[in-house]
C-alpha positions in Angstrom: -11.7 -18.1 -34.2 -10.3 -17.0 -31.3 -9.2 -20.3 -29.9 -7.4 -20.9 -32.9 -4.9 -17.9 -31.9 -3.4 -20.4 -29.2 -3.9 -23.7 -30.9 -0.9 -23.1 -33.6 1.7 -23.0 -30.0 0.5 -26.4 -28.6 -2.5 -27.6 -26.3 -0.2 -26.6 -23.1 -0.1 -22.9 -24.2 -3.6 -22.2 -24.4 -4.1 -24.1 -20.8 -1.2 -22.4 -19.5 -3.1 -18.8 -20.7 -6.2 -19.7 -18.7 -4.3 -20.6 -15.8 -2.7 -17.4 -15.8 -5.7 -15.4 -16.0 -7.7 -17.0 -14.2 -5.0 -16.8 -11.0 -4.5 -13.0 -11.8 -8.3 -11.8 -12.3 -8.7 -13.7 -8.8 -5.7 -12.0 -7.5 -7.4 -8.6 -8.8 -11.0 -9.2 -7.4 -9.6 -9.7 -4.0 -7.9 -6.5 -4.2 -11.0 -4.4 -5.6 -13.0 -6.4 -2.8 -10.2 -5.2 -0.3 -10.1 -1.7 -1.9 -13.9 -1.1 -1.3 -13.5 -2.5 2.0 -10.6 0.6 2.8 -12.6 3.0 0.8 -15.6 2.6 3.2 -13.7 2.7 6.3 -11.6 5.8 5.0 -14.7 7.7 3.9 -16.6 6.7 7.7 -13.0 7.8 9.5 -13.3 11.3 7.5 -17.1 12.1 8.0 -16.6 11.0 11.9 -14.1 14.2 12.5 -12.4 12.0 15.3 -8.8 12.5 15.5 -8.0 9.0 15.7 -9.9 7.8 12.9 -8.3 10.4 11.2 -4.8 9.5 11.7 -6.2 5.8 11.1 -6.6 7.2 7.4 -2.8 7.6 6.9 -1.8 3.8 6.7 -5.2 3.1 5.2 -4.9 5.3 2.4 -1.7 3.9 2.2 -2.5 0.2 2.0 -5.1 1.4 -0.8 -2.2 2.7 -2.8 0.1 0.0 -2.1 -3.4 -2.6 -3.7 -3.6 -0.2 -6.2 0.1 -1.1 -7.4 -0.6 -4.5 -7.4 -3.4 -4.6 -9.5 -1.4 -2.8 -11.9 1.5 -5.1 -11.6 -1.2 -8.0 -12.3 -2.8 -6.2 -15.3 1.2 -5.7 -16.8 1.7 -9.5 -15.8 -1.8 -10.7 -18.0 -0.6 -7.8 -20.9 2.5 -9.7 -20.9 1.5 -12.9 -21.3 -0.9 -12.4 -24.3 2.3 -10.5 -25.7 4.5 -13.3 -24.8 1.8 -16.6 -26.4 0.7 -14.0 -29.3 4.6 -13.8 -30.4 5.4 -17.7 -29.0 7.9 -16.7 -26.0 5.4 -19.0 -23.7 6.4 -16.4 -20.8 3.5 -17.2 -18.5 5.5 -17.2 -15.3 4.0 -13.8 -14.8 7.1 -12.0 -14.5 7.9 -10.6 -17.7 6.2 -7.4 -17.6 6.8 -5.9 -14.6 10.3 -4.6 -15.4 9.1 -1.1 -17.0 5.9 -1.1 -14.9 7.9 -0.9 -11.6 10.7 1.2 -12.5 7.7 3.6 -13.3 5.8 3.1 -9.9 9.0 3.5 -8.1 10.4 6.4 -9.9 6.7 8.3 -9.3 6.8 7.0 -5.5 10.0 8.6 -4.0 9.7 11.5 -2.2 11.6 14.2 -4.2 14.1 15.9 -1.7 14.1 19.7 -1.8 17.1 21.6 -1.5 
């Protein structure tokens, strides 16, 4: 039943759909595999009480947030594309829902100044 969703838009459409996923849930994995990866090292820098390692945890914790953005950017992508084939756009460039999802990340990422 379920197949038949993307079978009324064409046999390209429902190709183009796997593709899509299948590039951005690979996309996503490497970033959770990456996250861990920091997660460790930022937990071992914290329990070591080194200074270094500490100061290490500044642009680590920062590359974890940065990953963390991305995956949400490829979640609003894959959102967007089941939006796009369910209502027949065929937007599977990726692209299409990124608009409100990065206003939002880069609206809650400045730095408010204070006065």
């Amino acid at each position: 039943m379920e197949g038949e969703t993307y079978s009324v838009y064409g046999n390209g459409v429902n190709h183009k759909v796997r593709q899509t996923f299948h590039k951005n849930f690979i996309q996503v994995q490497s970033l959770l595999d990456q996250n861990r990866l920091l997660i460790n090292e930022i937990n071992q820098n914290h329990e070591s009480n080194i200074p270094h390692n500490l100061n290490r945890n500044v642009s680590l914790i920062r590359e974890l947030n940065n990953n963390i953005r991305r995956v949400v950017l490829l979640y609003a992508d894959l959102s967007s594309s089941l939006v796009s084939c369910e209502g027949g756009g065929g937007d599977f460039n990726g692209g299409g829902g990124r608009g409100l999802f990065e206003r939002f990340l880069n609206h809650n990422g400045k730095k408010r100044k204070t006065p």
